[in-house]
LUMDOVO-213462 format. One record per residue (C-alpha): residue in three letters; residue number from 1; z, y, x. Coordinates in Angstrom, 3 decimals, always signed. Layout:
// LUMDOVO-213462
+------+-------+----------+----------+----------+
| tifi | marnu |       c3 |       c2 |       c1 |
+------+-------+----------+----------+----------+
|  ALA |   NUM |        Z |        Y |        X |
...
+------+-------+----------+----------+----------+
END
This chain:
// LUMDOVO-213462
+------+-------+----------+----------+----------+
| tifi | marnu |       c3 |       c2 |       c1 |
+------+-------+----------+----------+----------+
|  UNK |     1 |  +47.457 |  -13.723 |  -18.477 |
|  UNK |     2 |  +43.599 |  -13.900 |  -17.865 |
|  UNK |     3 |  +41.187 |  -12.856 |  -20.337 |
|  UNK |     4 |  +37.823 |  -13.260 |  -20.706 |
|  UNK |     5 |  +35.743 |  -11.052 |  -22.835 |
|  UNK |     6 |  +31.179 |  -11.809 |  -23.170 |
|  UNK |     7 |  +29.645 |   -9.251 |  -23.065 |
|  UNK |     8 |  +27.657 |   -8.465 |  -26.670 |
|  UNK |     9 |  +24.773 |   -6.569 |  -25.538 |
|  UNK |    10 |  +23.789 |   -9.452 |  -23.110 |
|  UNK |    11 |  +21.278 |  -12.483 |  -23.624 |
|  UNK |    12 |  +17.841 |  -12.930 |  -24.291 |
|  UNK |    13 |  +15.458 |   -9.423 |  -25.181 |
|  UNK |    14 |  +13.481 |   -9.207 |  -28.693 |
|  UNK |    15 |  +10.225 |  -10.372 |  -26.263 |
|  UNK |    16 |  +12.307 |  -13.880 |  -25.134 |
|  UNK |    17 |  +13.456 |  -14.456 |  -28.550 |
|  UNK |    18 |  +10.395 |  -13.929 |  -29.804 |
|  UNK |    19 |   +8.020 |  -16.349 |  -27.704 |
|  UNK |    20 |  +10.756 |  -19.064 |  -27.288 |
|  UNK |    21 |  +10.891 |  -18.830 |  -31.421 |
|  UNK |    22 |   +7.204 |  -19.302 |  -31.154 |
|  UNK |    23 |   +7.396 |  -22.053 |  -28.421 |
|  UNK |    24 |  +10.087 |  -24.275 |  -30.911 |
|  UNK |    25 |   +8.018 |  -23.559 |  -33.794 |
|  UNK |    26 |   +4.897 |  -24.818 |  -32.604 |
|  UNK |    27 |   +6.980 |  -28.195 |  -30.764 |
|  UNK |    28 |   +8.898 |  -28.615 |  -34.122 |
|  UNK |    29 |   +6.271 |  -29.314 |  -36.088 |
|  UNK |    30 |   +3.452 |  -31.160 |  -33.870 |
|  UNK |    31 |   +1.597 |  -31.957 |  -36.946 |
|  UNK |    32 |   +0.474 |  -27.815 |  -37.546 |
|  UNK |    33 |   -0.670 |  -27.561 |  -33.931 |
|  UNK |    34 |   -2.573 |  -30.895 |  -33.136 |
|  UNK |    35 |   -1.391 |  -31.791 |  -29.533 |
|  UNK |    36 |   +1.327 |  -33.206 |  -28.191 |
|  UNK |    37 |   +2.720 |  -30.998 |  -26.072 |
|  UNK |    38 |   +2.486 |  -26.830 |  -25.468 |
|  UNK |    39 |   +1.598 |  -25.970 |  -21.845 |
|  UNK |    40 |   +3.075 |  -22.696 |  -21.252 |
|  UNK |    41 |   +1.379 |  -20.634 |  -18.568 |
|  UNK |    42 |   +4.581 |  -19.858 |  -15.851 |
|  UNK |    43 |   +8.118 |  -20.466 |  -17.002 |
|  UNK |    44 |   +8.414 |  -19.296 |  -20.353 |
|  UNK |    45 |  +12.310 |  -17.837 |  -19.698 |
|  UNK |    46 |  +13.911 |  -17.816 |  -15.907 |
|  UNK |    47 |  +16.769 |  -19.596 |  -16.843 |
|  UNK |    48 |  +16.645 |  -23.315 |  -15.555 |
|  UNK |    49 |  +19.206 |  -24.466 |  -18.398 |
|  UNK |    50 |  +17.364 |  -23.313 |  -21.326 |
|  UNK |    51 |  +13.979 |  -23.933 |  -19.681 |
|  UNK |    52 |  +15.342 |  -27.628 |  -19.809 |
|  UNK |    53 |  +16.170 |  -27.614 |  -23.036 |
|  UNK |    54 |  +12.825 |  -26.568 |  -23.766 |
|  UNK |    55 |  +11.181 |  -28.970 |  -21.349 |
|  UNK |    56 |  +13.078 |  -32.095 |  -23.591 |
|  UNK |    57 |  +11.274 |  -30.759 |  -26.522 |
|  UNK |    58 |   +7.727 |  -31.284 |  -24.909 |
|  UNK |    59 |   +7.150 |  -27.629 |  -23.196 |
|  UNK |    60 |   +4.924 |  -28.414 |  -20.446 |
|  UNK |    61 |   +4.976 |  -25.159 |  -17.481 |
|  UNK |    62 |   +1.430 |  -24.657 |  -15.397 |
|  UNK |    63 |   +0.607 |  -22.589 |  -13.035 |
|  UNK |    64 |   -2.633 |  -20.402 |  -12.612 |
|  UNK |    65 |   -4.175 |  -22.925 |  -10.356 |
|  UNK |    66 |   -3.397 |  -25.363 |  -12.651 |
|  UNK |    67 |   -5.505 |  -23.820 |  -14.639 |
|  UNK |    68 |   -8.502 |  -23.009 |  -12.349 |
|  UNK |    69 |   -8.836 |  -26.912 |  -12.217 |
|  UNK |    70 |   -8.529 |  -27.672 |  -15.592 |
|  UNK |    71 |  -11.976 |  -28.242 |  -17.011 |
|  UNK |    72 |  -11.488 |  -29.607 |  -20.539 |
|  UNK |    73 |   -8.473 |  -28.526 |  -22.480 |
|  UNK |    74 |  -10.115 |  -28.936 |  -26.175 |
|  UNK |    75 |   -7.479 |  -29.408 |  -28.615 |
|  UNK |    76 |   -4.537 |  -28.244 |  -26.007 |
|  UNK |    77 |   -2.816 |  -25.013 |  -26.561 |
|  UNK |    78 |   -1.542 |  -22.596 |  -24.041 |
|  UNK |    79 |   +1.321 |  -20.250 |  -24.383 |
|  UNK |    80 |   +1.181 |  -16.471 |  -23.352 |
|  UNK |    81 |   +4.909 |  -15.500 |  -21.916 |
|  UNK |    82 |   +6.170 |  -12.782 |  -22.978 |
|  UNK |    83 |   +5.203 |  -11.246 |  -19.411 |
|  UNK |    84 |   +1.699 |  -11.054 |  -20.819 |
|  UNK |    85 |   -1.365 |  -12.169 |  -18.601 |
|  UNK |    86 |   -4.421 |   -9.620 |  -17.521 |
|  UNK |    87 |   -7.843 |   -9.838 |  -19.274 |
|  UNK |    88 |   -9.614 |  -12.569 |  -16.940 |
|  UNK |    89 |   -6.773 |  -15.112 |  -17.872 |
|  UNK |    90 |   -7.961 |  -15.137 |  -21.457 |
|  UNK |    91 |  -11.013 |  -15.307 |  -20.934 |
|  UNK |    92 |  -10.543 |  -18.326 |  -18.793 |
|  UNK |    93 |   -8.261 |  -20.665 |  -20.785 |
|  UNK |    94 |  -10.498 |  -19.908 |  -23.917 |
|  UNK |    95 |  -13.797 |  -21.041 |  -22.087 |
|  UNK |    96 |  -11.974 |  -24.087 |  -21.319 |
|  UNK |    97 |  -10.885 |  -24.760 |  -25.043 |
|  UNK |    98 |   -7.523 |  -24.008 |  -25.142 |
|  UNK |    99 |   -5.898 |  -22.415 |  -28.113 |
|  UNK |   100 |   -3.828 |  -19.656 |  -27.092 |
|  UNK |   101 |   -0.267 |  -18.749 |  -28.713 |
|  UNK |   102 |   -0.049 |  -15.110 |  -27.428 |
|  UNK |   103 |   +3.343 |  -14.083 |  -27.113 |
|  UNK |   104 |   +2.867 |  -11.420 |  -24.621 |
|  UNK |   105 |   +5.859 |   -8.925 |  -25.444 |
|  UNK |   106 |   +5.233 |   -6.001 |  -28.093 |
|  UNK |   107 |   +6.498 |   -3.153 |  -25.528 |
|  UNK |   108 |   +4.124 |   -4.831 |  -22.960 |
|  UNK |   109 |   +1.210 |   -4.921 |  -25.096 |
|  UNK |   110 |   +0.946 |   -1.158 |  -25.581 |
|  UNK |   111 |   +2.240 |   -0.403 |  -21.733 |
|  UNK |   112 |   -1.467 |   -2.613 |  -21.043 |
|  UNK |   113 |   -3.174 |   -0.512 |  -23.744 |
|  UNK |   114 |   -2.109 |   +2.660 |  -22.127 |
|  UNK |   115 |   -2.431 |   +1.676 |  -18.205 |
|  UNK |   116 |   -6.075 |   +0.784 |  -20.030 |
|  UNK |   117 |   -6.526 |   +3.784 |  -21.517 |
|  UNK |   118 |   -5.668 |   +5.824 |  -18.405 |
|  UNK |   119 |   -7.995 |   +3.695 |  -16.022 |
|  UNK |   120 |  -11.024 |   +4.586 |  -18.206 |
|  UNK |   121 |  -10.541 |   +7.940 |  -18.553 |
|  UNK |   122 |   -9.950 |   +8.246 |  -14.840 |
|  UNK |   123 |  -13.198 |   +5.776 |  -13.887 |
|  UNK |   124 |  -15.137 |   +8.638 |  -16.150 |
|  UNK |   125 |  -13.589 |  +11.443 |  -15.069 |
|  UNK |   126 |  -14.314 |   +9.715 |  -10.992 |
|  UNK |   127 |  -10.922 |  +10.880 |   -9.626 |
|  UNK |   128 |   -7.389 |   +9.920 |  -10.030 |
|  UNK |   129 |   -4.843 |   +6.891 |   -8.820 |
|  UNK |   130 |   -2.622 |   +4.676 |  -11.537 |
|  UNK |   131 |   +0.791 |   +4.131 |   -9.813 |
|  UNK |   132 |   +2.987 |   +1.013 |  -10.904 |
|  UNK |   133 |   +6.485 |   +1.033 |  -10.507 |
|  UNK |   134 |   +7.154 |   -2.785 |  -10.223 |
|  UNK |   135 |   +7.575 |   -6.123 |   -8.727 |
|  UNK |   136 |   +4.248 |   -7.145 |   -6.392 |
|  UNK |   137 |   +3.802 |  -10.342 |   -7.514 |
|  UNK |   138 |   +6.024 |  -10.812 |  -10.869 |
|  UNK |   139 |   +3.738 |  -11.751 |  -13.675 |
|  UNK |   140 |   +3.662 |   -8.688 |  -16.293 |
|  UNK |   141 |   +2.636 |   -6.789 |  -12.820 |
|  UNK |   142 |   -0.115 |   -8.443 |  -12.647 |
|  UNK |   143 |   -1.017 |   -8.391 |  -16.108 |
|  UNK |   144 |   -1.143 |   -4.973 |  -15.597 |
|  UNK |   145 |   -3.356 |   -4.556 |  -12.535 |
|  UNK |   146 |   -5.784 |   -6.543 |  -14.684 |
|  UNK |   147 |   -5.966 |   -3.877 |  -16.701 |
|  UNK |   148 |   -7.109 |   -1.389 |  -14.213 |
|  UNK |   149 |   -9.169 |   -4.295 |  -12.494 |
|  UNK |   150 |   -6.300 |   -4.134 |   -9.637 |
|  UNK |   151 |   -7.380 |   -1.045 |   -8.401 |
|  UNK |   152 |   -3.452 |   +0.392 |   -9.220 |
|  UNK |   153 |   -1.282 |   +0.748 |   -6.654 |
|  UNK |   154 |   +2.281 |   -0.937 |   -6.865 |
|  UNK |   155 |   +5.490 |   +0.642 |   -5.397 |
|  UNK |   156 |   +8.799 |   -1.425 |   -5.780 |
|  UNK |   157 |  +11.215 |   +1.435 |   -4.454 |
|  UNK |   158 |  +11.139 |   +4.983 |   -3.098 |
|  UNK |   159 |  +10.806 |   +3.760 |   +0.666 |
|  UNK |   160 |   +7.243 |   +1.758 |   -0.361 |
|  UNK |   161 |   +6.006 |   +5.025 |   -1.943 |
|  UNK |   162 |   +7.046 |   +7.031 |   +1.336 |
|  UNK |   163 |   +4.812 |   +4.219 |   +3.592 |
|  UNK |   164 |   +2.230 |   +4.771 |   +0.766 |
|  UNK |   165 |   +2.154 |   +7.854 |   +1.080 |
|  UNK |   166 |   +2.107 |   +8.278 |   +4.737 |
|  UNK |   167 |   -0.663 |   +5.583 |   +4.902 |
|  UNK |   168 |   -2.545 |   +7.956 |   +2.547 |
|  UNK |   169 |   -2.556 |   +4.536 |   +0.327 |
|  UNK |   170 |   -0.668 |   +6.939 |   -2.145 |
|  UNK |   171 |   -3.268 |  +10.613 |   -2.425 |
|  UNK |   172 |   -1.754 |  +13.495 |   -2.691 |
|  UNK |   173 |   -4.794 |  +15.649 |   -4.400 |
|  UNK |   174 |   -5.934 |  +13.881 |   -7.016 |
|  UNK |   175 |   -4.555 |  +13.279 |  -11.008 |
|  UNK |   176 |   -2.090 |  +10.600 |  -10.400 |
|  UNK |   177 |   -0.717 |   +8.314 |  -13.340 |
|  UNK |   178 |   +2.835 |   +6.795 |  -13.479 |
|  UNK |   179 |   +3.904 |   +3.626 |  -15.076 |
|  UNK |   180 |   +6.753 |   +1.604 |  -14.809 |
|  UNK |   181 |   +7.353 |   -1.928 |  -15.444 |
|  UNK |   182 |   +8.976 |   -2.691 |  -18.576 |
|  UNK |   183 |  +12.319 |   -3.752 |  -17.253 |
|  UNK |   184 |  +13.002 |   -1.753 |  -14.184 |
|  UNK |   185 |  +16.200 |   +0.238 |  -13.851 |
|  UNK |   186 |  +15.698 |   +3.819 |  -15.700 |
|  UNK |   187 |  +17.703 |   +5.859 |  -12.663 |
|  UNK |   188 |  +15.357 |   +4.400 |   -9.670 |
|  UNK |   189 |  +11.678 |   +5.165 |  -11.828 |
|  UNK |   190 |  +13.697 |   +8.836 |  -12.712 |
|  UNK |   191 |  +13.962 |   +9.221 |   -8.800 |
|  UNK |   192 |  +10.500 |   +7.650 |   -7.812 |
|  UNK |   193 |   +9.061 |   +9.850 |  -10.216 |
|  UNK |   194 |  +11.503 |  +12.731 |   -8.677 |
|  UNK |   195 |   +9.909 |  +12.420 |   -5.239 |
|  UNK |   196 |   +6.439 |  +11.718 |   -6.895 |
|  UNK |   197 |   +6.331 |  +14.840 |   -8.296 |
|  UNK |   198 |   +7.214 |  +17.108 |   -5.158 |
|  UNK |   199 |   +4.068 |  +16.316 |   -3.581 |
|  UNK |   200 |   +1.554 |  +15.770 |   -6.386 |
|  UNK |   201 |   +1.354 |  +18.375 |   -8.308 |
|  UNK |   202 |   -1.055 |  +17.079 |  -10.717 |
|  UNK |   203 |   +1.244 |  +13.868 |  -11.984 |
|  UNK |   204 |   +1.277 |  +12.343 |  -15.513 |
|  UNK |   205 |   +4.814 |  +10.165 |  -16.228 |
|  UNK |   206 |   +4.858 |   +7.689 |  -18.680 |
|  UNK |   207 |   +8.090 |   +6.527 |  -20.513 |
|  UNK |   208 |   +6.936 |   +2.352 |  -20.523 |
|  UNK |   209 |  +11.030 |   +1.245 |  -19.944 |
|  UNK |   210 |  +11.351 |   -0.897 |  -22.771 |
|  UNK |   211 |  +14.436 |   +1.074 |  -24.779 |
|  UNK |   212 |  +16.168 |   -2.188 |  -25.175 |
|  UNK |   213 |  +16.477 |   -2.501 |  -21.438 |
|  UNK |   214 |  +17.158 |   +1.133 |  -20.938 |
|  UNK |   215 |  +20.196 |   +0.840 |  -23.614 |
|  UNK |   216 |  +21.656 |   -1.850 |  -21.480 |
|  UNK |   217 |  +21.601 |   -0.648 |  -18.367 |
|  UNK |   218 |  +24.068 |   +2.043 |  -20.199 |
|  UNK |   219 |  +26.199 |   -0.200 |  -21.560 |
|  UNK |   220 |  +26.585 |   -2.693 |  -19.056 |
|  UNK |   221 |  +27.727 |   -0.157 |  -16.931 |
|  UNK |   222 |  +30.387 |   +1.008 |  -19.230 |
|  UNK |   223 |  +31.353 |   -2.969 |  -18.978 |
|  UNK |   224 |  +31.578 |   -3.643 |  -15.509 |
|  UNK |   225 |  +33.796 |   -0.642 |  -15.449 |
|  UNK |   226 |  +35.762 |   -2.183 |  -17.853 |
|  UNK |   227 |  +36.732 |   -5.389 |  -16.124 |
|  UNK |   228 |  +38.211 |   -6.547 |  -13.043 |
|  UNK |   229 |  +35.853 |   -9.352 |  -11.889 |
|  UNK |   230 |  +32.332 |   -9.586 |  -13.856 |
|  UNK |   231 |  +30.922 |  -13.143 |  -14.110 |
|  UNK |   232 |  +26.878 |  -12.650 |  -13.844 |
|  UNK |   233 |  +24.796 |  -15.275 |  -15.403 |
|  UNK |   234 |  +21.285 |  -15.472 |  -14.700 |
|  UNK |   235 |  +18.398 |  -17.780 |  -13.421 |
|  UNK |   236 |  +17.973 |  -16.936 |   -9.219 |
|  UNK |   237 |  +14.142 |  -16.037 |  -10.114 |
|  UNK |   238 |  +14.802 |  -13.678 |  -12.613 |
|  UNK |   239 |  +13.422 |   -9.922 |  -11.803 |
|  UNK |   240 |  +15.619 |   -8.634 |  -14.451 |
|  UNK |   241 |  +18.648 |  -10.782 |  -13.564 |
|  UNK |   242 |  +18.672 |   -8.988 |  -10.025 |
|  UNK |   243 |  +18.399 |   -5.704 |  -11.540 |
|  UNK |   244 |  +20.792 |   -5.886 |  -13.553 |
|  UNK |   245 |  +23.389 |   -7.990 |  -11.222 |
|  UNK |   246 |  +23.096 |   -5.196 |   -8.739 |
|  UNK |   247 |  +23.793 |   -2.374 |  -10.852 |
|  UNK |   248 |  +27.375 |   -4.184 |  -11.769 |
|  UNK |   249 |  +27.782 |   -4.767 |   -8.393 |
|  UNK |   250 |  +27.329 |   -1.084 |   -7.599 |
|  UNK |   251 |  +30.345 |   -0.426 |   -9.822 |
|  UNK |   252 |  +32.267 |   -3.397 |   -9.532 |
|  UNK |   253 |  +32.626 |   -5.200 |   -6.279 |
|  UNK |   254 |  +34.409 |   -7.967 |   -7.885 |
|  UNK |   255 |  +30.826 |   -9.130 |   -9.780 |
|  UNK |   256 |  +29.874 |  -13.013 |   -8.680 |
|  UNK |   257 |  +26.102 |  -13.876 |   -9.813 |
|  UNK |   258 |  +25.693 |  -17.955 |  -11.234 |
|  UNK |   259 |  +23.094 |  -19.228 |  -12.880 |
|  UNK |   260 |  +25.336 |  -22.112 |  -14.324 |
|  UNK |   261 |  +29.235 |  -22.872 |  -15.050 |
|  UNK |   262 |  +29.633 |  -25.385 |  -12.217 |
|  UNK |   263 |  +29.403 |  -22.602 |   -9.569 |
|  UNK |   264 |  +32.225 |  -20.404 |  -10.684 |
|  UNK |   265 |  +34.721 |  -20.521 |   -7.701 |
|  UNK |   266 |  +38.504 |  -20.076 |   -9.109 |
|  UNK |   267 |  +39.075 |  -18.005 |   -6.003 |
|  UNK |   268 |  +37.366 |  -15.039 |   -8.015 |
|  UNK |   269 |  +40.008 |  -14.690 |  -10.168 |
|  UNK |   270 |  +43.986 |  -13.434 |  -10.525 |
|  UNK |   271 |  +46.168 |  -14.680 |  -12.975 |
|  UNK |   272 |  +46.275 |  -11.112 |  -14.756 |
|  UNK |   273 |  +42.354 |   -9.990 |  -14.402 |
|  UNK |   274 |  +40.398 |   -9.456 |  -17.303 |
|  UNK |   275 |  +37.307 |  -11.216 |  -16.796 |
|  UNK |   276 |  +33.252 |   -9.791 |  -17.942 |
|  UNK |   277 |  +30.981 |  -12.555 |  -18.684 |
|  UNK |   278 |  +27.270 |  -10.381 |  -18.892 |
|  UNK |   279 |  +23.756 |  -11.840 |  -18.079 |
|  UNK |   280 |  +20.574 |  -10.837 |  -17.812 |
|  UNK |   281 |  +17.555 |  -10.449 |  -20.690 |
|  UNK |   282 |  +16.363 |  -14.472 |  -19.718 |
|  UNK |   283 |  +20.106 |  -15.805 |  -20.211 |
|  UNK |   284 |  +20.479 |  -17.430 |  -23.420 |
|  UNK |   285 |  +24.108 |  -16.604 |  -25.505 |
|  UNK |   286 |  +24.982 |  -20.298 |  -25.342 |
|  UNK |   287 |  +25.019 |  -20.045 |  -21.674 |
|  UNK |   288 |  +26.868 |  -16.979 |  -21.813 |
|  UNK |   289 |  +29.637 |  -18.716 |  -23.849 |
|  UNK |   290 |  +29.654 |  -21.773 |  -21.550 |
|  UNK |   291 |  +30.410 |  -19.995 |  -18.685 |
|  UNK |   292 |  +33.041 |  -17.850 |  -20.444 |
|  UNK |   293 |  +34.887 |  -21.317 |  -21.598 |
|  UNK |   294 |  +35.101 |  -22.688 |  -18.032 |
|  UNK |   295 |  +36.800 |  -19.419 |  -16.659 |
|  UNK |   296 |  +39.328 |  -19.943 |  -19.818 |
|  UNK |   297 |  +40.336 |  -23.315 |  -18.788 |
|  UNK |   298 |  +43.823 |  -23.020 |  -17.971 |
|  UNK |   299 |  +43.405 |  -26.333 |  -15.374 |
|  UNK |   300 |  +40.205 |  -24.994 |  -13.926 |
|  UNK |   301 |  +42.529 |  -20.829 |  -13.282 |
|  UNK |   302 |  +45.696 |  -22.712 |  -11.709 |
+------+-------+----------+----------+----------+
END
């Protein structure tokens, strides 16, 4: 008989929960905030389904050249992701009078202070590289290059620092600072910072995984070894989502990635399997819960 077990440790990170709780606080009451609608700078959660639900409440997403053409926003107010946003972006939105809701992510607010604090003392020392281990592109990245006016190099994986380094992109001589993005997988910054450290001898490594993340990487191992077929849920866009996803993968070949109920295939599953239902930090439990209900169908299994 098929079961179906959700995994507990899955579903939206203390950051999420945080700046969606902000989001339907300030939409709630419309009265305390003065506008009619929140404009939330990028998608607040990459999850389409619960970015929906969001959307229905009056969440308006914009992009950064949304807001380079925006020239009066007096008595709008803008929404700071939990990603977090570099300096200039601030500075910006204020001069064009929005209010700002910062929800930029605890564990990502002191990862800036310290990429910050590493930048000056290198600029005054006038030597030394700050090396982020991270997604080009993916928006607490580049909240972090604006804190080192994007003079830090980004790596996303051992073969980038090897080009790096054989460019001479990545020096060799001089102090070199680590950091990694908040929710990369612990094991591949252990062996970037491995290699790092076999040909720069002078190499500071900062711990900036966000423990919550690191913790479930550990135990979502332990379930994908548990289960014959794992059921991934996660928005396609979803840096954390892929992460995640592939580590099951790597210990369950049975693992299926969705970002919804409706494309669960019943060709996944035997009568017998017991069946993981696990998502990523930007999956809400609800959606979690959905998905594990459609697997337990008994017309949708036979």
């Amino acid at each position: 008989m098929l079961k179906v077990d959700v995994d507990s440790n899955s579903g939206f990170c203390a950051g999420v929960i945080r700046a969606i709780g902000k989001a339907e606080e300030f939409l709630d009451n419309p009265s305390d905030g003065g506008g009619h609608h929140l404009y939330s700078l990028g998608a607040i959660v990459h999850n389409d389904a619960e970015l929906s639900r969001l959307v229905g409440k009056g969440l308006v997403t914009i992009d950064n050249e949304d807001l380079d053409e925006t020239l009066d926003a007096r008595g709008e107010t803008l929404l700071i992701r939990a990603h977090g946003e570099p300096p200039q972006t601030y500075q910006k939105a204020r001069a064009i009078g929005f209010d700002i809701i910062d929800c930029t992510c605890p564990v990502v607010l002191r990862l800036q202070e310290s990429i910050r604090e590493a930048y000056r003392a290198q600029t005054e020392e006038g030597c030394g590289q700050i090396i982020i281990f991270g997604k080009i592109g993916h928006a607490e990245v580049m909240g972090l290059l604006g804190q080192t006016d994007s003079t830090a190099i980004v790596v996303e994986d051992i073969p980038m620092l090897e080009d790096a380094l054989a460019s001479g992109l990545v020096k060799r001589d001089v102090p070199t600072h680590i950091f990694s993005q908040t929710t990369k997988s612990p094991s591949e910054y252990s062996r970037l910072c491995e290699r790092l450290r076999e040909v720069t001898p002078d190499l500071k490594v900062h711990d900036t995984i966000c423990l919550q993340v690191a913790s479930r990487h550990r135990k979502l191992s332990q379930f994908a070894m548990e289960h014959d077929v794992i059921v991934f849920v996660s928005g396609k866009a979803s840096s954390n989502g892929k992460v995640l996803c592939d580590l099951c993968k790597s210990l369950n070949i049975r693992t299926y990635h969705v970002g919804s109920p409706d494309e669960i295939k019943r060709e996944w599953f035997r009568e017998d399997d017991r069946v993981g239902v696990c998502g990523a930090t930007s999956t809400p439990k609800w959606l979690l819960e959905q998905t594990a209900e459609k697997i337990r169908d008994n017309a949708f299994i036979l």
